[in-house]
C-alpha positions as CSV (number, residue, x, y, z in Angstrom):
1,X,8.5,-1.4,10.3
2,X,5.4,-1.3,8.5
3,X,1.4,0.0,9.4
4,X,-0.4,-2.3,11.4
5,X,-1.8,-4.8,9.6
6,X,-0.1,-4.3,6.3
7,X,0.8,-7.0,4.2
8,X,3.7,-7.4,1.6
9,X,3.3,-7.4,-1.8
10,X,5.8,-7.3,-3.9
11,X,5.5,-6.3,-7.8
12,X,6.6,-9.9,-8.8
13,X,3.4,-10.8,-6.7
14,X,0.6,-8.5,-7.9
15,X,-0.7,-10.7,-10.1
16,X,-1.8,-12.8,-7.4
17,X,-2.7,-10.1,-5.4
18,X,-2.8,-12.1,-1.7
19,X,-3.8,-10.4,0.9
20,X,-6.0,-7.7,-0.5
21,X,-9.9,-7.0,0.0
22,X,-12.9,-6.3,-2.7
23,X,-15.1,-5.1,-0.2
24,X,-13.0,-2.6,2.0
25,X,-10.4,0.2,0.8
26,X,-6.8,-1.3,1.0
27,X,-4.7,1.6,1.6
28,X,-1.0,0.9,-0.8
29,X,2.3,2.6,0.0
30,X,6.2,2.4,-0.1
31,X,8.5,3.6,1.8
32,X,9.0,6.7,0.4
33,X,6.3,9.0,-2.1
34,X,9.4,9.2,-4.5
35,X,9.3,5.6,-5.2
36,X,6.1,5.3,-7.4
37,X,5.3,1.8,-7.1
38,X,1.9,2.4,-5.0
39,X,0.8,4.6,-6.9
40,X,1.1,1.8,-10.5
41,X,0.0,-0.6,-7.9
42,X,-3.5,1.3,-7.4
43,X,-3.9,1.9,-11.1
44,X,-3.4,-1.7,-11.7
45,X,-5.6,-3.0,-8.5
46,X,-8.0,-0.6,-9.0
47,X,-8.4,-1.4,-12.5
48,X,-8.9,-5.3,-11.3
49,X,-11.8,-3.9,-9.0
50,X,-9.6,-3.8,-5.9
51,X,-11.1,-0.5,-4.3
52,X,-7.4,1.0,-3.5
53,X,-5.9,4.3,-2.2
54,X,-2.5,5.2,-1.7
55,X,-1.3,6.7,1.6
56,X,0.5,10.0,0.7
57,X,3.9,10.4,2.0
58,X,4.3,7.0,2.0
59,X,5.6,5.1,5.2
60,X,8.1,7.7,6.2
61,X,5.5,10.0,6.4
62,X,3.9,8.2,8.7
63,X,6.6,7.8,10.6
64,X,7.5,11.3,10.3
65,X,4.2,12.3,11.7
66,X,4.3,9.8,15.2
67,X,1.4,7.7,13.5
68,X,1.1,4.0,14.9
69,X,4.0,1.5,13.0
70,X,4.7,-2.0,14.0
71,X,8.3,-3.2,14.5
């Protein structure tokens, strides 16, 4: 699953960075908080000027806490 309206972005792909916004907060995660890849994804993007944040607990918190996923 993944949050509504997520899109994938692989580390081989960041340097393209498809998919993400200048003007609005895109919000990074994996699927776990122990992976660490958001979080050098949001130092990297943000450095870019990508205004980023990174969703804490990543998705399995979400899913953890009944928040919205899509199958």
């Amino acid at each position: 699953g993944h949050v509504p309206g997520a899109v994938n972005l692989p580390k081989e792909k960041w340097d393209a960075a498809e998919g993400l916004k200048k003007d609005k907060i895109n919000v990074l995660y994996c699927y776990t908080q122990q992976r660490h890849l958001a979080a050098n994804a949001a130092l990297e993007f943000a450095a870019r000027g990508f205004p980023v944040m990174e969703l804490e607990g990543g998705f399995e918190g979400l899913e953890g806490n009944e928040l919205e996923v899509e199958k």
